[in-house]
N, C-alpha and C positions, 0 to 999 in steps of 0.2 A: 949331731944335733938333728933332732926331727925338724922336716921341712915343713918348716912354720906358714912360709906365703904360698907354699903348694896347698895346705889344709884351708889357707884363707882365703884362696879362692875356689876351691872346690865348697866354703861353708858359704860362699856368697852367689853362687850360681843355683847351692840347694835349694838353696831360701830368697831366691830372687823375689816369689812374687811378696812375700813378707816385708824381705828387704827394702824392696822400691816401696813400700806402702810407708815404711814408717820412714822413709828417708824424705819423705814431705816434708816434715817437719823440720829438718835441714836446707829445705826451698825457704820455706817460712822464715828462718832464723838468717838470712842471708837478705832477704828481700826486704826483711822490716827496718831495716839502718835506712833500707834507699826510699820507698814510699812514704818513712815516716823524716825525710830531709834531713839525718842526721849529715854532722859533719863526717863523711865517711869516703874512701875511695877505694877504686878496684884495681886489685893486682894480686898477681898469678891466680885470677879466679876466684878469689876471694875478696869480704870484703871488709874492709878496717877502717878504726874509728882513727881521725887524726887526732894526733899528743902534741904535745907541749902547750905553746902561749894559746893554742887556740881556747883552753877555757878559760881564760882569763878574759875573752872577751865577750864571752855568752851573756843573756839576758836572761831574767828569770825563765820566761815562756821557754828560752829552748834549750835553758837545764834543765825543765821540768820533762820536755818531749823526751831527750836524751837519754834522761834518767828513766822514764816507763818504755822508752822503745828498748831499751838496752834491758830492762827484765822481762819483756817480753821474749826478746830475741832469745835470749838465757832461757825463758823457761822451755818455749820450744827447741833449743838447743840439748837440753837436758831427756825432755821425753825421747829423742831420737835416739841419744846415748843408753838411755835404760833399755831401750825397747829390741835394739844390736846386742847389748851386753845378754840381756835376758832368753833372747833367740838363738845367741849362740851357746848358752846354759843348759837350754830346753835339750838346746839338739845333743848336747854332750852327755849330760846325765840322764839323758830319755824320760826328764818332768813333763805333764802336761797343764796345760792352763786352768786355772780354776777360781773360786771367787775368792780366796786365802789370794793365791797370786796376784789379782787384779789389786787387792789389797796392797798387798807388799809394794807395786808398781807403784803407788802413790809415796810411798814412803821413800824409796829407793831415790825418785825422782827430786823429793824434797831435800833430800841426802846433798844429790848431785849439786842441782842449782843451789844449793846454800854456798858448796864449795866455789862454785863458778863466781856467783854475785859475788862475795868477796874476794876473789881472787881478780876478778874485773876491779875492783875497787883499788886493790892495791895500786893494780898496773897501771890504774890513773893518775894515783899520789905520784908512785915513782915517777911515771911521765912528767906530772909538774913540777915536782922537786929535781929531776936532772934538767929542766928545762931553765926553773929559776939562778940555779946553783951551775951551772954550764955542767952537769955530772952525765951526761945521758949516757956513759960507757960504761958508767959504773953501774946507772941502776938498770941497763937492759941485763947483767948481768944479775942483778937480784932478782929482777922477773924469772930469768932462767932458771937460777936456783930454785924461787918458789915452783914454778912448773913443774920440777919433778918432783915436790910432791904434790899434785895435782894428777901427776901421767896417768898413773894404776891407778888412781883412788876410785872411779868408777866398779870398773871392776871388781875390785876388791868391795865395794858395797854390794855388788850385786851379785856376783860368783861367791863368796864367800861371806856376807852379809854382813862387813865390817862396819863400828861405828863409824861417822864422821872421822874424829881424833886417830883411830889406829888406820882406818883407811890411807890419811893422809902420811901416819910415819912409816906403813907399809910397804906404801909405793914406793918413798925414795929409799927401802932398803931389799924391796924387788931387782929397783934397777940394778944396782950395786952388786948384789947376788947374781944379777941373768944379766948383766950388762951389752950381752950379743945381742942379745934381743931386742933392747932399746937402741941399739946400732944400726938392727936390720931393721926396724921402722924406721927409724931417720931417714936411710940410706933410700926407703923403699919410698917413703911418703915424699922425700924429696925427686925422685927419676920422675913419678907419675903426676907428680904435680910440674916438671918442668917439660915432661912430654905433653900432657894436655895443654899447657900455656902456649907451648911451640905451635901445636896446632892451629888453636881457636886462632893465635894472636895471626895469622897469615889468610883470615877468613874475613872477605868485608864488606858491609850492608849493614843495616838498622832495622829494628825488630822495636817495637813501643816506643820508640826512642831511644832506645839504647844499642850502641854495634852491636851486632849478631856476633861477633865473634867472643866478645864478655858476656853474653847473655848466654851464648852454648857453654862456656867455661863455668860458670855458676851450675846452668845446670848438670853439666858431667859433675863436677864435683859435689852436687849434692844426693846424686843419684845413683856414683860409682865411688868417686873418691873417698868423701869421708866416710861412707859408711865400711870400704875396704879397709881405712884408717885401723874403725875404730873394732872391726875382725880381727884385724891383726895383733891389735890389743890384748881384746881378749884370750884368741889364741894361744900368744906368747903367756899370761895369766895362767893359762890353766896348763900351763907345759908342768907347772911346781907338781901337778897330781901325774904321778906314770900311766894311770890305767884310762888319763884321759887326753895322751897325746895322739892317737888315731887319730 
């Protein structure tokens, strides 16, 4: 098997200064849960919305915050993911940018965050339905299942321009085909996300108000982590073509 985390970080140091640019958007998509008050906390670096009974006691005004901070977070969520998928596309098939592309990017993007919103949507029903019905073991299970088809679907929009519909049956029949692969990002996005936590969490002082040590964890993850995440992704994506696993 071609060394898949070797090509992914040698495609992330190529394009560092690319990389870091659109990995703002990743800062952005992490920081607007917290300036916009959602119900949200931080752990391993990340940050997440809390589930169960909590919506059952929201107010209108802070479903309504929830509901536009959360497609916000999504849509900047989304440009990050198109802009890695498409950077690691450029550099593979040696495309250059042009106003067709810039084009495309808008679409691509729409692609994605369509999947996401609803795929957020789900994972809020399930949260309240194993919260109501005492089920949460069952439906973090269903979440999981939907997730992989969500995994590849990016990619498979943007490397290979799939619809919405085949992107998402794609994906879970990538994994299933390349299953190592979906192993060795597991295996890989879980070491570096427990070595970066190990770090920061042993770091301490306040930065805005917030410990320095979750404020550095946010930011390595938005600046190293997810976008190596989402290299690896593609990478492993483009292993199906032979001529473009260099």
């Amino acid at each position: 098997m071609p060394n898949v985390i070797q090509a992914t970080f040698e495609a992330y140091f190529k394009n560092i200064k690319q990389v870091l640019f659109f990995s703002f958007a990743f800062l952005i998509t992490f920081l607007i849960p917290i300036f916009a008050g959602m119900p949200t906390f931080i752990a391993l670096g990340g940050i997440f919305l809390r589930s169960g009974g909590i919506f059952l006691t929201l107010t209108l005004k802070d479903s309504l915050v929830i509901t536009f901070s959360m497609i916000a977070s999504l849509f900047f969520l989304s440009i990050g993911i198109v802009a890695i998928n498409l950077l690691i596309k450029a550099q593979k098939t040696y495309t250059r940018t042009s106003k067709s592309k810039l084009k495309e990017f808008s679409v691509y993007t729409f692609k994605v965050f369509s999947i996401l919103l609803v795929f957020s949507f789900f994972q809020i029903a399930f949260s309240l339905l194993g919260y109501l019905y005492n089920l949460q073991e069952i439906m973090y299970l269903l979440v999981f299942i939907l997730s992989l088809f969500i995994f590849y679907a990016p990619a498979g929009i943007v490397i290979d321009e799939l619809s919405i519909k085949n992107s998402l049956a794609y994906s879970i029949k990538f994994i299933f085909k390349k299953l190592s692969y979906f192993l060795i990002w597991l295996i890989f996005g879980g070491c570096i996300v427990a070595i970066v936590t190990f770090i920061c969490s042993s770091i301490q002082g306040f930065v805005f108000g917030f410990p320095l040590g979750e404020f550095l964890a946010l930011a390595i993850n938005s600046f190293f982590v997810a976008p190596m995440l989402i290299i690896l992704q593609a990478e492993s994506f483009l292993r199906k073509y032979p001529l473009l696993k260099k």
